[in-house]
VOPAGU-2260 file (C-alpha; in pm, 1 decimal, decimal comma):
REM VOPAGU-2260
SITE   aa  ch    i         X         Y         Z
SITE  UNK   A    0    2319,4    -675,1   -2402,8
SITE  UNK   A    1    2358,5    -612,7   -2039,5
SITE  UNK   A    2    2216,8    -869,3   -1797,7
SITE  UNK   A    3    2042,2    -697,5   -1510,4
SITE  UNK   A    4    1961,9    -868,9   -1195,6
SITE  UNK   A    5    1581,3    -910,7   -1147,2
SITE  UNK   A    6    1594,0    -797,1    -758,7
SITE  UNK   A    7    1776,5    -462,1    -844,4
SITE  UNK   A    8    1570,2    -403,3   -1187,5
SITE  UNK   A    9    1250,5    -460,5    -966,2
SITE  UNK   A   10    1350,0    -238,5    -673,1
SITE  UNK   A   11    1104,1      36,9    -641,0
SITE  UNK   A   12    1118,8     258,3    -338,8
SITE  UNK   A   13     805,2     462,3    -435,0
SITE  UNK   A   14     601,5     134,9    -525,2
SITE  UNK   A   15     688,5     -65,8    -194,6
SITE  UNK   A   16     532,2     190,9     -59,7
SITE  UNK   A   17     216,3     184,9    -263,3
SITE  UNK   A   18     166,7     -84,7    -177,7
SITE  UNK   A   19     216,9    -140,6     181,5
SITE  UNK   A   20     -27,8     145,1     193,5
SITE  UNK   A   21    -228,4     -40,5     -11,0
SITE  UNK   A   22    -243,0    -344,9     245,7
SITE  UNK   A   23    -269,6     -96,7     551,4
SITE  UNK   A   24    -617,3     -14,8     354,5
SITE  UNK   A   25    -716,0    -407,5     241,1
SITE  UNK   A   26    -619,8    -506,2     624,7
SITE  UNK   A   27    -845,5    -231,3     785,1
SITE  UNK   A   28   -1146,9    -335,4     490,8
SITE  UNK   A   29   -1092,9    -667,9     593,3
SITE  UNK   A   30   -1103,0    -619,8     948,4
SITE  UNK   A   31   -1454,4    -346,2     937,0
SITE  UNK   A   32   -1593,3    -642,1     687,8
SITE  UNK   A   33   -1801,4    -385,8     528,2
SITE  UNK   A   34   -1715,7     -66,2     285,9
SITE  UNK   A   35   -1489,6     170,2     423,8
SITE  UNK   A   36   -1582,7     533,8     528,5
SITE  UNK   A   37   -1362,0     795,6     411,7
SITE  UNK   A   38   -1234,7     900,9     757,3
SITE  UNK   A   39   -1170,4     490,6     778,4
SITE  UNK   A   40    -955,5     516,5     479,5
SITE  UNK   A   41    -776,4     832,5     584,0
SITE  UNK   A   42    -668,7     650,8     911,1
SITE  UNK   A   43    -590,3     322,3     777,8
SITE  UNK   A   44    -383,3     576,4     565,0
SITE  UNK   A   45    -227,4     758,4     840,5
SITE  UNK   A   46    -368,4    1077,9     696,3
SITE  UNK   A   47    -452,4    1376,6     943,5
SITE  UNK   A   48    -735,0    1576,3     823,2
């Protein structure tokens, strides 16, 4: 059996992503201290509708 090195077999380009978006979202929830709207989500986001 192969050994793999943790770092590399954990390295997800797609998932860091996830979830720094996901903390853009927690931070701007924190921040309102109340539910987000959906146009509050879409900006913490960076979406443009």
């Amino acid at each position: 059996m192969t050994s793999i090195d943790p770092a590399e077999r954990l390295n997800d380009d797609v998932l860091q992503e996830e979830i720094a978006l996901l903390g853009d979202v927690i931070a701007a929830a924190t921040q309102a201290g109340r539910p987000l709207c959906q146009a509050e989500v879409d900006r913490a986001l960076g979406v443009d509708r």
